[in-house]
C-alpha positions in Angstrom: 97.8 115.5 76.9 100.1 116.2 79.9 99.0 119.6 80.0 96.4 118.6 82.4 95.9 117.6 86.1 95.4 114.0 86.7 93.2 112.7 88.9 94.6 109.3 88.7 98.0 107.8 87.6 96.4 104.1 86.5 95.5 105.0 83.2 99.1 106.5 82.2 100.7 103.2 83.6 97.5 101.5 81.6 99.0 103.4 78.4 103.2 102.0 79.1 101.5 98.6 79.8 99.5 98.4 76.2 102.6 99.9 74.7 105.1 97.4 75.7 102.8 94.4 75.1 102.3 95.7 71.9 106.1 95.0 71.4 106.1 91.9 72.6 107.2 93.1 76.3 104.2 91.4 78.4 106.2 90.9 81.5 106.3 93.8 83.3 106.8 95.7 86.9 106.1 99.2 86.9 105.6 102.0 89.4 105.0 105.9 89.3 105.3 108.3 92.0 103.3 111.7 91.2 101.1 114.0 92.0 96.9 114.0 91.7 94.5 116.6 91.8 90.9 116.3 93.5 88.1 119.0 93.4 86.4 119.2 96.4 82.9 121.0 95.4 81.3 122.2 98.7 84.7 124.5 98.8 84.3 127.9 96.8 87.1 129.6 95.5 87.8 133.4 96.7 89.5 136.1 95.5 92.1 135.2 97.9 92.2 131.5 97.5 90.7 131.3 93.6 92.0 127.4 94.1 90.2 126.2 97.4 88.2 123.6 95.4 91.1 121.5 94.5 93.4 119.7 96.6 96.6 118.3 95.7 98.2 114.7 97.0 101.0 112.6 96.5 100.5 109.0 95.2 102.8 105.7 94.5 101.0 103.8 91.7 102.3 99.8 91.4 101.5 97.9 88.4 102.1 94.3 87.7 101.6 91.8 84.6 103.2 88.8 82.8 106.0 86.6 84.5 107.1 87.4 87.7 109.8 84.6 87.1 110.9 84.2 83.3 111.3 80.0 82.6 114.7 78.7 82.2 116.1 75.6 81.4 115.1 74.7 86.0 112.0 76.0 86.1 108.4 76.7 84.0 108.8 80.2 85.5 105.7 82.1 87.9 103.4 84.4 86.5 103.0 87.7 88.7 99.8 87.9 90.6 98.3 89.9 93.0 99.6 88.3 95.8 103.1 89.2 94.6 102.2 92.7 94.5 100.5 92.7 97.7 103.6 91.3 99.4 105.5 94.4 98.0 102.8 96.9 99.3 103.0 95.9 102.5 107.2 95.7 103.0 106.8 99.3 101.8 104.6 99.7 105.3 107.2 97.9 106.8 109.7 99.9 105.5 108.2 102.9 106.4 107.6 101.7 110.0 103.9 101.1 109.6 102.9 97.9 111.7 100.4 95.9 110.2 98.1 96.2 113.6 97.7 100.3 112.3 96.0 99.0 109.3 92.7 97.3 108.1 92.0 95.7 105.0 88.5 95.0 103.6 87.5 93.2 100.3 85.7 95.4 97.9 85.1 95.5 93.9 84.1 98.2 91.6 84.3 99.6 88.0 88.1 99.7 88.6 89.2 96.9 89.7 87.5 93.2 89.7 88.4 92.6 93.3 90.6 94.8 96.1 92.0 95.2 99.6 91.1 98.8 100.3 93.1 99.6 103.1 92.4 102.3 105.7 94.1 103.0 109.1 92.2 101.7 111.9 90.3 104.6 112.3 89.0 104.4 109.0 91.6 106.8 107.1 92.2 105.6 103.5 95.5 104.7 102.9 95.6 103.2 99.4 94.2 99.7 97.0 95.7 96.5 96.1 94.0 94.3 93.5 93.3 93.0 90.0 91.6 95.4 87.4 88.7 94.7 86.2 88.5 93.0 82.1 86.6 96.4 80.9 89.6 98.6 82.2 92.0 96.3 80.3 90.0 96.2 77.4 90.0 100.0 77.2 93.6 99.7 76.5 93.9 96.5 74.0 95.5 94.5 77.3 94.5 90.9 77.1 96.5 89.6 80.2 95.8 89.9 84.1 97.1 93.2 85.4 97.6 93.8 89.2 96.9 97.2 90.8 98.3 99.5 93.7 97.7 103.0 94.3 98.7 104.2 97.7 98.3 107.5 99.2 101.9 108.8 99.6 100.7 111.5 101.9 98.8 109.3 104.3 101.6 106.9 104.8 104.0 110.0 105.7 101.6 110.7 108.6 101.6 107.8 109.6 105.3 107.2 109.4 106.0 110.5 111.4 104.2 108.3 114.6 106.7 105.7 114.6 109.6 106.0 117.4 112.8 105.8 115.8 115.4 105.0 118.0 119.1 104.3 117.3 122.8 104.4 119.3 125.4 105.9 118.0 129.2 104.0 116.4 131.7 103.3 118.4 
């Protein structure tokens, strides 16, 4: 089954997930950084370029479920949520030297996920999705607890990192 090109990387993090809980792992923190593949069908391929159709694009998928804290003998422990992961998302912008004033984030829902930020530069670039997947993606996969959801578009980020000044001075 890894013979092919993915168009996604949720569903192989989906299949760790479901393998873990299945023993008796449920608190988890996962990412993947890999490659997807997207056919583009008003391209046609050539005899030069017999693979103009399909585009290839770097991606950094986040996943997050169970406790983000475990309980001790101090504390009942904190269960991971979307919030957590969001906060992660966006010190990887600020990492990268993305200000939050580049970026817009609009609530959405689909098939995938039961509720997202969809973020997009401010001219209306995607960037990448933060959010809770939906109960019929879990249930695909046997997963019976909340799962939280980032895919970002690697590529996109490293354009927009290439705009940021860096300045520094040099040792003493």
């Amino acid at each position: 089954e890894l013979c092919m090109m993915r168009r996604t990387l949720l569903y192989g993090g989906l299949e760790s997930i479901a393998h873990n809980i299945n023993r008796k792992l449920p608190d988890l923190s996962f990412y993947e950084f890999g490659n997807v593949y997207k056919l583009d069908p008003s391209k046609e391929p050539t005899a030069e370029k017999p693979l103009a159709p399909f585009s290839e694009n770097a991606r950094l998928d986040l996943w997050m479920t169970g406790m983000r804290v475990l309980p001790s003998w101090n504390g009942t422990g904190e269960p991971a949520t979307v919030f957590d992961l969001k906060a992660i998302v966006y010190n990887i912008f600020r990492r990268l030297g993305i200000s939050d004033k580049a970026l817009t984030a609009t609530q959405e829902s689909d098939e995938i996920f039961g509720a997202k930020l969809a973020i997009a530069t401010r001219t209306g670039k995607p960037v990448g999705e933060v959010g809770v997947l939906s109960k019929d993606t879990l249930r695909r996969f046997d997963i019976d607890q909340p799962v939280a959801y980032a895919t970002l578009d690697w590529n996109a980020l490293m354009q927009l990192a290439a705009k940021t000044k860096v300045e520094y001075s040099p040792l003493a």
